[in-house]
C-alpha positions in Angstrom: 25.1 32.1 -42.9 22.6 32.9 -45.9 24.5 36.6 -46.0 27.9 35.5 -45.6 27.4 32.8 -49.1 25.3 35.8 -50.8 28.4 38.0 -50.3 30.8 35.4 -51.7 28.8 34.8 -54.7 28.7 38.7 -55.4 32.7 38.3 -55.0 32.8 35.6 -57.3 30.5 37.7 -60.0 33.5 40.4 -59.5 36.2 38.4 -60.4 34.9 35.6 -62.5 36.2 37.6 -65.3 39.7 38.5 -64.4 41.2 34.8 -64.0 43.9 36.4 -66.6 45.2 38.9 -63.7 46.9 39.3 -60.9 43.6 39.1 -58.1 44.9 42.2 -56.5 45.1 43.9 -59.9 41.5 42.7 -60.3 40.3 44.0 -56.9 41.7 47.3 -57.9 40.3 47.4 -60.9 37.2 46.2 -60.2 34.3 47.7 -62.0 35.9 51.7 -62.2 36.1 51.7 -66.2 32.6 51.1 -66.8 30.7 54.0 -66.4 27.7 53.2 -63.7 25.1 54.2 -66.1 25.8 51.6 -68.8 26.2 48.9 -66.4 23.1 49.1 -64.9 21.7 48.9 -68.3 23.4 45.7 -69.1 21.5 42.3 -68.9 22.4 39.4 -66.7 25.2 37.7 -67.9 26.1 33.9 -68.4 27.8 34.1 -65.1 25.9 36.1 -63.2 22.9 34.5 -64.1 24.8 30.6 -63.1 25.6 31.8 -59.3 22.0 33.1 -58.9 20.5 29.6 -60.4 23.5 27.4 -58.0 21.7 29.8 -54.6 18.0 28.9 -56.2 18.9 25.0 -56.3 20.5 25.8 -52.6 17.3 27.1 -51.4 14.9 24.3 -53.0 16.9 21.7 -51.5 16.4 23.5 -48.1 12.8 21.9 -48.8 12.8 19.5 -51.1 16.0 16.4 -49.9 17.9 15.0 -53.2 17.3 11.8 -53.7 20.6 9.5 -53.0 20.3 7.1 -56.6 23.4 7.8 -58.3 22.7 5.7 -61.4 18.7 7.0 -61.8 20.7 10.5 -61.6 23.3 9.2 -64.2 20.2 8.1 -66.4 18.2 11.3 -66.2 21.5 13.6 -66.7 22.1 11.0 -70.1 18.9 12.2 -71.4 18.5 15.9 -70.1 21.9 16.7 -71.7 20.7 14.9 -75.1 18.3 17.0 -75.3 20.2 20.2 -74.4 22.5 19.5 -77.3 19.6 19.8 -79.8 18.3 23.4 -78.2 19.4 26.9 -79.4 22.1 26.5 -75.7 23.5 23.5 -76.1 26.2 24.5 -73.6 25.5 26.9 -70.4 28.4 28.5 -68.1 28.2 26.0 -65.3 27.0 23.0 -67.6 23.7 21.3 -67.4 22.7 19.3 -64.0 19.9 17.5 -63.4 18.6 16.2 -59.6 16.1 14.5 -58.2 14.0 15.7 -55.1 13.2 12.7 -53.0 9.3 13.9 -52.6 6.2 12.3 -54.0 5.2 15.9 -55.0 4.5 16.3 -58.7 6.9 19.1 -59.9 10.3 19.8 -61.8 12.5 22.9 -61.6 14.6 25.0 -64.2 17.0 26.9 -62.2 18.6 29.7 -63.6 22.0 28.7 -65.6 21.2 25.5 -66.3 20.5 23.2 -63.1 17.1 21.7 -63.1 15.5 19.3 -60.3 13.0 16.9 -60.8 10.7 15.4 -58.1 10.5 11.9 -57.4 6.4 12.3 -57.9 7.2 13.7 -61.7 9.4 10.5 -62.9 6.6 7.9 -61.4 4.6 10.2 -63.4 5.9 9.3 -66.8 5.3 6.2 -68.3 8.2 6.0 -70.5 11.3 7.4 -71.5 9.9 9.4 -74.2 7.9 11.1 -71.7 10.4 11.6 -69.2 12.4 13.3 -71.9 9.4 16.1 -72.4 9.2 16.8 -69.2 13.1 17.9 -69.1 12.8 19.2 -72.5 10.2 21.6 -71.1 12.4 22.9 -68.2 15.6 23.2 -70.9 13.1 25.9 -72.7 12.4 27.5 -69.7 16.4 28.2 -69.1 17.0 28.5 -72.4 14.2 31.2 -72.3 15.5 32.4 -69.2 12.8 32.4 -67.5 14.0 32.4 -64.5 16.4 35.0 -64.4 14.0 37.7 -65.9 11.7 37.1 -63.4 14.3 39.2 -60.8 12.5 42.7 -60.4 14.7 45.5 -63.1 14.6 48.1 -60.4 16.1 45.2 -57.7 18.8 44.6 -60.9 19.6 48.2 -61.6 20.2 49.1 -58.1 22.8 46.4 -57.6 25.1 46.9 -61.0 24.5 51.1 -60.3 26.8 50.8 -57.2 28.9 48.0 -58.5 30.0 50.6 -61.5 30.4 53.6 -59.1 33.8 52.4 -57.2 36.7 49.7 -57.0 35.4 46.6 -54.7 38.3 47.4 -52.1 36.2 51.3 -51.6 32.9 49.8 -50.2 32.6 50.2 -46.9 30.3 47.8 -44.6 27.1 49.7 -45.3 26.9 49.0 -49.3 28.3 45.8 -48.8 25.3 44.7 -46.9 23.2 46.3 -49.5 24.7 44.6 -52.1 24.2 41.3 -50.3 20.4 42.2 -49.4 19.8 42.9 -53.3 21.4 39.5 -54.1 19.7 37.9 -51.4 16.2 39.5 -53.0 16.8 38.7 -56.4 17.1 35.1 -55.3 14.0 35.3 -53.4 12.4 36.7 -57.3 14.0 33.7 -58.7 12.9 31.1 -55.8 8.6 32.9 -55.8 8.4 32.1 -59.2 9.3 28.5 -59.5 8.2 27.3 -56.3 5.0 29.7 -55.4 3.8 31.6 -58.3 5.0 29.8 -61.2 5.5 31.1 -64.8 2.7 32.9 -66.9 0.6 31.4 -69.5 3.1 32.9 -72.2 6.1 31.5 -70.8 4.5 27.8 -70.1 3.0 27.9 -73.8 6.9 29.3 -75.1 8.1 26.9 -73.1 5.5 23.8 -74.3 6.6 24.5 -78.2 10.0 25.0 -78.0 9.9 21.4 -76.2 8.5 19.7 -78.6 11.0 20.9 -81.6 13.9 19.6 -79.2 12.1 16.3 -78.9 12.0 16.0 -82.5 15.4 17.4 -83.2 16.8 14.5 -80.2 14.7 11.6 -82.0 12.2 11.7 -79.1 8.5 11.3 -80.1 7.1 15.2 -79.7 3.7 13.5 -78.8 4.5 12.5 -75.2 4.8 15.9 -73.9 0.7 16.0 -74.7 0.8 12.3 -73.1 2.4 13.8 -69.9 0.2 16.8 -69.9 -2.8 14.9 -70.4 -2.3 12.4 -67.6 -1.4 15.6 -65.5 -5.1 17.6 -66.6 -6.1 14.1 -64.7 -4.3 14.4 -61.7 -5.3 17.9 -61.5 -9.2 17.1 -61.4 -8.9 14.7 -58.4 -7.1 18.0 -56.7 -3.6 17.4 -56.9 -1.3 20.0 -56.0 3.1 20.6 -56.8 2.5 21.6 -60.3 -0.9 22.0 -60.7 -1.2 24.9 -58.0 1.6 26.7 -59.9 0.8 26.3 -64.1 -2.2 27.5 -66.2 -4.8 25.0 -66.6 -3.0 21.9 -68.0 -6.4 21.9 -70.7 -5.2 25.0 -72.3 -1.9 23.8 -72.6 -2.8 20.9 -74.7 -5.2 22.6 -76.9 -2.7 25.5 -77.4 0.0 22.5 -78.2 -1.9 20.2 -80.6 -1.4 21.8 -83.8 2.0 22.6 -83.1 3.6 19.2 -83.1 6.6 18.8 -85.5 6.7 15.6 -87.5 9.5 13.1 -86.2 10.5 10.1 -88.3 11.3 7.6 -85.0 12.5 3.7 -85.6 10.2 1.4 -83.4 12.9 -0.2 -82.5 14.3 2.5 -80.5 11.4 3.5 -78.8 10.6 -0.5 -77.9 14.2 -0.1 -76.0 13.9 3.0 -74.8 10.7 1.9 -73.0 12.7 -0.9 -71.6 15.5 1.4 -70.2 13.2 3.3 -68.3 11.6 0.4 -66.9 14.9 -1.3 -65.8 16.1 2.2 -64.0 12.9 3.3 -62.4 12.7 -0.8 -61.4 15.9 -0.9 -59.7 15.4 2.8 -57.9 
């Protein structure tokens, strides 16, 4: 079943760019101008990178069940995409989505393209909206970053766009077919390690730490509750908790790399005082 969804989604990588054609022109067509060398040399694109990140969320939610609360996931959307719209991508292929995983596990994900789930355990984690909005402002850096997508192995990549540029779609015969589908399937097994086993290197959780605290500013969101959430989180990692402790650098090192970095932000009490009281009303009524 896995197979059979990994082969549509290569299809769909085919011909998400010839919407202007006839589709039996586009099959025909397919890939033959480009020369196979220079498309194996090409990066990800928008698109390509957007199906990879929808089979990622597809995979999580094999473990992870969403959690059924349409207007908490109304609320968090409201502020992940306020956010968004003050980053260097305010706008991805797909759009931006945001989820919740119905688990008491600690943990948020960036999926590639722009869709990013949040665990239950995370929002009872923050204490207010200002820090709820860190937390998604950190996992907008990692997409915007991409993050996720460059964490498919180069060879797995190469491989996959050198036999997509040697022949028209309607010349493969079953044998690359299944390749092709076993090299999609792998690079959403990269994808899928890295959030949810390995997690991201020091670099990219300390890129990812700054650049949240400039969109925080930019959004009128107070920069300092991203070291709020990160210091209550240094605390829940010394009385052994796991989710995203096991899988980020030691949460100490992330607040002493991000204390001089803060931006200043000029932000009216006012707003914060019923911000605060949003948050309590939604996470009340969940």
């Amino acid at each position: 079943m896995i197979k059979r969804a990994l082969l549509f989604v290569f299809l769909c990588l085919l011909l998400c760019s010839c919407k202007s054609i006839d589709i039996s022109k586009a099959l025909d067509m397919g890939f033959t101008t480009v020369q196979a060398t220079s498309q194996a040399s090409r990066p990800i694109s928008d698109e390509e990178e957007y199906y990879i990140g929808r089979a990622v969320a597809a995979r999580i939610f094999v473990s992870y069940p969403l959690l059924k609360n349409q207007n908490l996931t109304k609320y968090i959307n409201t502020i992940g995409r306020v956010i968004a719209l003050h980053s260097e991508k305010p706008f991805t292929y797909g759009g931006y989505h945001f989820a919740i995983l119905n688990t008491n596990e600690i943990n948020a994900f960036a999926c590639p393209g722009g869709t990013i789930l949040i665990t239950r355990g995370m929002i009872e984690l923050a204490q207010n909206e200002e820090e709820l909005a860190s937390i998604l402002a950190h996992e907008i850096a990692h997409i915007n970053h991409r993050d996720g997508i460059n964490s498919i192995k180069q060879a797995r990549w190469t491989e996959a766009l050198t036999i997509i540029g040697t022949k028209a779609l309607k010349e493969y015969g079953p044998a690359e077919l299944s390749n092709l589908v076993s090299i999609f399937e792998g690079s959403i097994d990269d994808v899928f390690k890295t959030l949810v086993v390995n997690g991201y290197g020091r670099t990219q959780e300390y890129s990812a730490d700054e650049t949240a605290v400039l969109y925080l500013s930019k959004a009128g969101y107070d920069p300092y509750a991203l070291i709020s959430v990160l210091e209550r989180l240094n605390q829940f990692g010394k009385k052994g908790g796991g989710g995203i402790i096991k899988t980020h650098p030691e949460t100490i090192d992330r607040i002493e790399n991000l204390k001089n970095k803060i931006p200043p932000a000029q932000i009216d009490s006012n707003i914060i005082h019923y911000r605060a009281q949003r948050f309590k009303s939604f996470i009340s009524a969940r």
